[in-house]
DSSP file (Angstrom, degrees, kcal/mol; ACC not computed):
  #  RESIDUE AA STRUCTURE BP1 BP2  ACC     N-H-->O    O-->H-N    N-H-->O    O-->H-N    TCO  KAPPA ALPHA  PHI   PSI    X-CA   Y-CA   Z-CA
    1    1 A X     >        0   0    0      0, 0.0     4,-2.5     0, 0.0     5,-0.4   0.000 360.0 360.0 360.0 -45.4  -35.7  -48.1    2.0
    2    2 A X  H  >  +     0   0    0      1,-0.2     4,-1.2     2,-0.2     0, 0.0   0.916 360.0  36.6 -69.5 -43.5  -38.3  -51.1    1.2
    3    3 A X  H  > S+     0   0    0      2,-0.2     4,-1.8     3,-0.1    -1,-0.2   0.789 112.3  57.8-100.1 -22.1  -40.5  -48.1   -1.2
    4    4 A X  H  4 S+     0   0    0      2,-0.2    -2,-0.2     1,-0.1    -1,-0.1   0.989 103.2  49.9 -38.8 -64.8  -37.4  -46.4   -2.3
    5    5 A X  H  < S+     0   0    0     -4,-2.5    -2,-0.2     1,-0.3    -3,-0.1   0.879 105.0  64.9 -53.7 -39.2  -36.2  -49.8   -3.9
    6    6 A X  H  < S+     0   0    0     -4,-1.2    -1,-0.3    -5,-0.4    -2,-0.2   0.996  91.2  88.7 -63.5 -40.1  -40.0  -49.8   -5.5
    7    7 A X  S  < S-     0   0    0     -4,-1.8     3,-0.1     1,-0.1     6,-0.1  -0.033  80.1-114.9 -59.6 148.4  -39.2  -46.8   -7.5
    8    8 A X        -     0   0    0      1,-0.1    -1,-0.1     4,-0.1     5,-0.1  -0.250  38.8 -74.8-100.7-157.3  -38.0  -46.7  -10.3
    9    9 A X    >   -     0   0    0      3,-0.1     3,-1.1     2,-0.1    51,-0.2  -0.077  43.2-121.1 -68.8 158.9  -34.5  -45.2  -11.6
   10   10 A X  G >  S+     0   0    0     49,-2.8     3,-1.8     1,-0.2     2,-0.7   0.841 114.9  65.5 -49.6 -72.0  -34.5  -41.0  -11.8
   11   11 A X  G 3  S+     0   0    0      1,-0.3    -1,-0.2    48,-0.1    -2,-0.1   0.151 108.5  29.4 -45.1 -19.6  -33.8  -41.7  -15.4
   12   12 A X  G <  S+     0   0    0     -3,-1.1     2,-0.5    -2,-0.7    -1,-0.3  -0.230 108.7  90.5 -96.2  12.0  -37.4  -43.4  -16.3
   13   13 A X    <   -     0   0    0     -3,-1.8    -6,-0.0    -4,-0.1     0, 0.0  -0.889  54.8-174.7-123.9 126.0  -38.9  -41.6  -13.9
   14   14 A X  S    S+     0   0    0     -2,-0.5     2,-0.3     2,-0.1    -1,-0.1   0.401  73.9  58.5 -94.4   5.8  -40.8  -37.5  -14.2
   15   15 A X  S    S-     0   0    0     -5,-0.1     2,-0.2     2,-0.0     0, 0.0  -0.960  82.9-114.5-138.8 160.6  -41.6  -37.0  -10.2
   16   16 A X        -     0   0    0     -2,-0.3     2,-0.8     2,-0.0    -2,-0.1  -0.350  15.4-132.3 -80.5 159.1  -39.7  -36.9   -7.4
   17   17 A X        -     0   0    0     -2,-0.2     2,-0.6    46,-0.2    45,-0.4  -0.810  27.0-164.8-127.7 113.9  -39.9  -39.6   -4.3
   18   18 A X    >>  +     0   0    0     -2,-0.8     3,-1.6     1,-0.1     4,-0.7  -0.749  19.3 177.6 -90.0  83.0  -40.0  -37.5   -1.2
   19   19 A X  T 34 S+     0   0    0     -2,-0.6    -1,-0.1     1,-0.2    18,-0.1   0.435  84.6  69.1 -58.8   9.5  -39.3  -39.3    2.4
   20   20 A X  T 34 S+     0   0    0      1,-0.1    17,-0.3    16,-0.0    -1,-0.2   0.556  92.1  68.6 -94.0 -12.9  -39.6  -36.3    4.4
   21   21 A X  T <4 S+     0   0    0     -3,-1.6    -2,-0.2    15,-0.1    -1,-0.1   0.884  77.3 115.7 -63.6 -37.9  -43.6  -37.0    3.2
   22   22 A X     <  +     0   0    0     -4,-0.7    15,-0.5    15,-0.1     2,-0.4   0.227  46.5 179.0 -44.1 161.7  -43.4  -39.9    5.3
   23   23 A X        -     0   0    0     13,-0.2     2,-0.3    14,-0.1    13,-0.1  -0.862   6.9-169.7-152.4 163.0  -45.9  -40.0    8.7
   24   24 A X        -     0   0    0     -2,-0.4    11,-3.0    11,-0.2     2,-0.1  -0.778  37.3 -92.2-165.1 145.0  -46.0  -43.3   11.4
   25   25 A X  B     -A   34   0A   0     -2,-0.3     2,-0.5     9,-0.2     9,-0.3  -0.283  36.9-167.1 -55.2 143.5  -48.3  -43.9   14.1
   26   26 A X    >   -     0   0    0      7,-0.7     3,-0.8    -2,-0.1     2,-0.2  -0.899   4.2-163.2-127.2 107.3  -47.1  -42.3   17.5
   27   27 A X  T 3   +     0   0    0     -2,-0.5     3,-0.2     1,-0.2     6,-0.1   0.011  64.1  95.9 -90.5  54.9  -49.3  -43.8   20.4
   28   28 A X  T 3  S+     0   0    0     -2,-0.2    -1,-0.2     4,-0.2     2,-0.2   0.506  90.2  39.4 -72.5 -14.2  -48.4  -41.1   23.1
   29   29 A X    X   -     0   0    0     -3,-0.8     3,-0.9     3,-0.2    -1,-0.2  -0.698  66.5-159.6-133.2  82.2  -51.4  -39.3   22.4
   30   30 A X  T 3  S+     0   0    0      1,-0.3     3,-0.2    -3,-0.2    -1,-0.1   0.522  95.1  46.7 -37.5 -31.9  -54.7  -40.5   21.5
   31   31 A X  T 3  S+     0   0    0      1,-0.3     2,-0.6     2,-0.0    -1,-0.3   0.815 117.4  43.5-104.4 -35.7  -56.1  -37.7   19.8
   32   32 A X    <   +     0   0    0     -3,-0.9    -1,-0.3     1,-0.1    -3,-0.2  -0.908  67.2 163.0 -94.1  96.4  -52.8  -37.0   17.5
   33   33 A X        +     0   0    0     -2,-0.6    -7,-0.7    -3,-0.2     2,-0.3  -0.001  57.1  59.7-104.4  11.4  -51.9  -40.6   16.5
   34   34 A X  B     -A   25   0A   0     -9,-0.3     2,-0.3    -5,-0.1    -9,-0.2  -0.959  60.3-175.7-155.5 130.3  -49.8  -39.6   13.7
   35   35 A X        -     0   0    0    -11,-3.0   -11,-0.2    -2,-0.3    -3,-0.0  -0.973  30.8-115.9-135.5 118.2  -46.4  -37.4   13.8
   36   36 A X        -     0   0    0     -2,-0.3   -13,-0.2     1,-0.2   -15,-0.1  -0.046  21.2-153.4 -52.9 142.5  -44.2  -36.2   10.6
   37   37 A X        +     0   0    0    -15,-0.5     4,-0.4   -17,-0.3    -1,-0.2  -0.149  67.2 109.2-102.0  43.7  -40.4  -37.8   10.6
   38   38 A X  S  > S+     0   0    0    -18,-0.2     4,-1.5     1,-0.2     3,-0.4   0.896  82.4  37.0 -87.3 -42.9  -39.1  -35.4    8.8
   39   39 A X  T  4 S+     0   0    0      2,-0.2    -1,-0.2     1,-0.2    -2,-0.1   0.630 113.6  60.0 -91.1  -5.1  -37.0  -34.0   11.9
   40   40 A X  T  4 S+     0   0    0      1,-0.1    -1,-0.2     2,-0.1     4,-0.2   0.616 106.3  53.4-107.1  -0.9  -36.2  -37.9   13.3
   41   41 A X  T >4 S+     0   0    0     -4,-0.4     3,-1.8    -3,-0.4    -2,-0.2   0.828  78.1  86.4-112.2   0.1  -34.7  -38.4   10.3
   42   42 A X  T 3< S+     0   0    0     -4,-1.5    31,-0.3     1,-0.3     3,-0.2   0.466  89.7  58.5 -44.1  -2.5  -32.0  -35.4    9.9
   43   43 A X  T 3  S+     0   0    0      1,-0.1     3,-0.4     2,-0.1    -1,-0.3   0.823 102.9  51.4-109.2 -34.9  -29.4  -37.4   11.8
   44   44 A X  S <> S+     0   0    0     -3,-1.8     4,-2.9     1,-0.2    -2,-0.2   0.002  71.6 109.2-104.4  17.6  -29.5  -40.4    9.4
   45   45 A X  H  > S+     0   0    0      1,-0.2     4,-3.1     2,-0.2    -1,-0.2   0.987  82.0  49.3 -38.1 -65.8  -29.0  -38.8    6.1
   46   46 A X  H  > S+     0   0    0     -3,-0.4     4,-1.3     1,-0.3    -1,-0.2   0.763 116.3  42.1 -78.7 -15.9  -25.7  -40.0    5.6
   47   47 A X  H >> S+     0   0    0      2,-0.2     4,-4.2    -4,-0.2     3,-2.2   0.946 112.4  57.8 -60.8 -48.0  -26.9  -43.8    6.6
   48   48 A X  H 3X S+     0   0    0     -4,-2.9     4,-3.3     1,-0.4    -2,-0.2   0.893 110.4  44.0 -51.0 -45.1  -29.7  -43.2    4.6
   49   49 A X  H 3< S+     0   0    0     -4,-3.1     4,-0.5     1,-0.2    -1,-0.4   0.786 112.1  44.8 -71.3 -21.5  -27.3  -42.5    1.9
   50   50 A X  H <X S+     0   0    0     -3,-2.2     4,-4.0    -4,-1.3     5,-0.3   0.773 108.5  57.4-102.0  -7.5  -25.0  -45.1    2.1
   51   51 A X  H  X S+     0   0    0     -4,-4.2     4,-4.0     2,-0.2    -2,-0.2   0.989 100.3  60.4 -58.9 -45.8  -27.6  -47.6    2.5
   52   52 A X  H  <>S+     0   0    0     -4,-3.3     5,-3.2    -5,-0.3     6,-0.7   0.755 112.7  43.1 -30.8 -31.0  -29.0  -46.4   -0.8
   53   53 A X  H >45S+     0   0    0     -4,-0.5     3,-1.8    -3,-0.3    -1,-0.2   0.882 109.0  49.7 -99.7 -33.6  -25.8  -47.4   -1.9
   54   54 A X  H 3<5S+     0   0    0     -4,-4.0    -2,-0.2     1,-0.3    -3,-0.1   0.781 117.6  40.2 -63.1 -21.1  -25.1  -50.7   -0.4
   55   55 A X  T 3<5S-     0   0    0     -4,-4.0    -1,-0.3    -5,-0.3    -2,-0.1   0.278 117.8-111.4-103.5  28.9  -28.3  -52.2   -1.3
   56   56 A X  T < 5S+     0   0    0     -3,-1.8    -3,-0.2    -5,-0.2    -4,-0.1   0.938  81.0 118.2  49.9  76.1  -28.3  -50.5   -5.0
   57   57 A X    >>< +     0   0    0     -5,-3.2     3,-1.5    -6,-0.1     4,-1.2  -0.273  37.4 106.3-153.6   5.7  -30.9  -48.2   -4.9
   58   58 A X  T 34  +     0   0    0     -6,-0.7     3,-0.1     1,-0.3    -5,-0.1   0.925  65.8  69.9 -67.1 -17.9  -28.8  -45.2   -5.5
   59   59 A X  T 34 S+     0   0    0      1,-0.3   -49,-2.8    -7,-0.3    -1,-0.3   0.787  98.4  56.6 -75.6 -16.3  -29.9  -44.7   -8.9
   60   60 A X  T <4 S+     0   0    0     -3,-1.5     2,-0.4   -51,-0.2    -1,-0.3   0.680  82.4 117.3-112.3   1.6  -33.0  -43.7   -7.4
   61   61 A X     <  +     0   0    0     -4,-1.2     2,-0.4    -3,-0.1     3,-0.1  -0.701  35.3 170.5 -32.0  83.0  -32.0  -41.3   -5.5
   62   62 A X        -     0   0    0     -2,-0.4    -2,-0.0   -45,-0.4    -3,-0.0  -0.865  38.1 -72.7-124.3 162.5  -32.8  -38.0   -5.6
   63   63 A X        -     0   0    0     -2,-0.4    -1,-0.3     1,-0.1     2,-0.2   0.293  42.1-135.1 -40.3 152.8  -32.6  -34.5   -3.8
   64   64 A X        -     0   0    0     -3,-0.1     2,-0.3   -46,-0.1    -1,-0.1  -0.630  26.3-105.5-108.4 178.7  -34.5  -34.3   -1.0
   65   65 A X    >   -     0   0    0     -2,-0.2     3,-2.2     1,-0.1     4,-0.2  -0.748  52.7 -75.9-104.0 158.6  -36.7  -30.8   -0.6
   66   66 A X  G >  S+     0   0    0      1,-0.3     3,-1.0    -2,-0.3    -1,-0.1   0.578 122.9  71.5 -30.1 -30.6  -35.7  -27.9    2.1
   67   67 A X  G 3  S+     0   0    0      1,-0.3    -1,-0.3   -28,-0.0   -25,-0.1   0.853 101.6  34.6 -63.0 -24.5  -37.2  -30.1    5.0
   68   68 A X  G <  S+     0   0    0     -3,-2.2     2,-0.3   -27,-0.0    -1,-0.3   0.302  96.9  95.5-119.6  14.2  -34.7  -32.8    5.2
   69   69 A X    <   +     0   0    0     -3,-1.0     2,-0.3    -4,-0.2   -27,-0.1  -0.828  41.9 155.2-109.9 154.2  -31.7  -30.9    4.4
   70   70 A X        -     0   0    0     -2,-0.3     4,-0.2   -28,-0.0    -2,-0.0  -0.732  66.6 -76.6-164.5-179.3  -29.4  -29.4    7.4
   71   71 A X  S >> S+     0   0    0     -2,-0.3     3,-1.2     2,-0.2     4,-0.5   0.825 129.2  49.8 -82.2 -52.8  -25.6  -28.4    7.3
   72   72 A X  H >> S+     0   0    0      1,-0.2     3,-4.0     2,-0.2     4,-1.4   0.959 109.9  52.0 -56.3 -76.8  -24.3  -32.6    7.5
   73   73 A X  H 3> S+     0   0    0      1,-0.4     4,-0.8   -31,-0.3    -1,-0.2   0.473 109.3  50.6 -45.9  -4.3  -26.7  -33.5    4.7
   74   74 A X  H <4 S+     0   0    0     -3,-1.2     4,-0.4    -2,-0.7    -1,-0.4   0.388 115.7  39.1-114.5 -10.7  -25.1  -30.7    2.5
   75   75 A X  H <X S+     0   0    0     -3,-4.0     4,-3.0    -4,-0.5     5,-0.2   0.699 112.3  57.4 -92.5 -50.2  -21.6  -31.6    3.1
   76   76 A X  H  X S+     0   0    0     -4,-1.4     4,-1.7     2,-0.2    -3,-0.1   0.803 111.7  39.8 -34.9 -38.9  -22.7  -35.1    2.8
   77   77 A X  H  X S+     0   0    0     -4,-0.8     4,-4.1     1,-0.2     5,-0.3   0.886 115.2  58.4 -61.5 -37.9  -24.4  -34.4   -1.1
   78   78 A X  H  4 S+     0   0    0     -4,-0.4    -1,-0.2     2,-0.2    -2,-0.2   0.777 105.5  43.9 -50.2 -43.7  -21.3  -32.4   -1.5
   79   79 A X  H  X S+     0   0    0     -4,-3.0     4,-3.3     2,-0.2     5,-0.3   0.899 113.5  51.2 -70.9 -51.3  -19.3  -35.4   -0.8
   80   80 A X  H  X S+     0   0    0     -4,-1.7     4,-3.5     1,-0.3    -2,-0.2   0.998 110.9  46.1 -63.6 -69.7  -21.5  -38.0   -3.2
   81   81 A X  H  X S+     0   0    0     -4,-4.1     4,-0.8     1,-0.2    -1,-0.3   0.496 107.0  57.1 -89.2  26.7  -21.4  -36.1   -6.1
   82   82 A X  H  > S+     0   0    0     -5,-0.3     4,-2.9     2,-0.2     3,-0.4   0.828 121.1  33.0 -77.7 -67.3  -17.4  -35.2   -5.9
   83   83 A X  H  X>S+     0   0    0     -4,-3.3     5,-2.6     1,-0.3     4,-2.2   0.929 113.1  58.2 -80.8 -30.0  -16.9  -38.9   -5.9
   84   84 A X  H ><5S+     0   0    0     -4,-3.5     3,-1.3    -5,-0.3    -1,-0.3   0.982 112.5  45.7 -47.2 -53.7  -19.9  -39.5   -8.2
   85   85 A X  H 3<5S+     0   0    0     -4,-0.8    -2,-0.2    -3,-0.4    -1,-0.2   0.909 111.6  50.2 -51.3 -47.8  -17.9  -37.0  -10.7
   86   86 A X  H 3<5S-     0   0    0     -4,-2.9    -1,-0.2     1,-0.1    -2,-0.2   0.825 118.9-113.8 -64.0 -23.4  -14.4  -38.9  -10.1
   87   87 A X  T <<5S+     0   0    0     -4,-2.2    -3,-0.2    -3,-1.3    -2,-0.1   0.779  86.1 112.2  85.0  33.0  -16.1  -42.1  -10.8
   88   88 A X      <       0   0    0     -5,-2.6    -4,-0.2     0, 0.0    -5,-0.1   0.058 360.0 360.0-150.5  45.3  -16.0  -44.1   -7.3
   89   89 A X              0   0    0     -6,-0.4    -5,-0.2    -5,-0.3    -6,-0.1   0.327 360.0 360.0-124.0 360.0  -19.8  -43.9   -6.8
């Protein structure tokens, strides 16, 4: 969330900002000290998303690429732009 909020909006912006990119130290293993979240975050799309929206940051939202997406997170998008379209996002 904290470099989301640095970007700026899609609409001034020409790349995407990928969190599945994302890496943290894991010390269980000395020799691999660094482990992709892309699969510790698939459960927390939809927080992910409505934090985006509760702290304003939605405008800077954008699709995420084939890694972070799963069967929730596709109903979820499904769900945001219906209401984005109705006008109560």
């Amino acid at each position: 969330m904290k470099h989301l909020s640095e970007q700026q909006p899609v609409t001034s912006r020409k790349y995407f900002y990928r969190v599945e990119n994302t890496v943290t130290p894991v010390a269980d293993n000395p020799i691999v000290c660094v482990k992709p979240v892309t699969e510790r975050i698939h459960g927390f799309a939809r927080l992910f998303i409505s934090q985006c929206f509760s702290k304003g940051y939605a405008d800077r939202l954008q699709v995420f690429s084939t890694d972070f997406i799963d069967h929730d997170f596709v109903d979820a998008c499904v769900g945001l732009t219906r209401a984005r379209v109705e006008g109560q996002a």
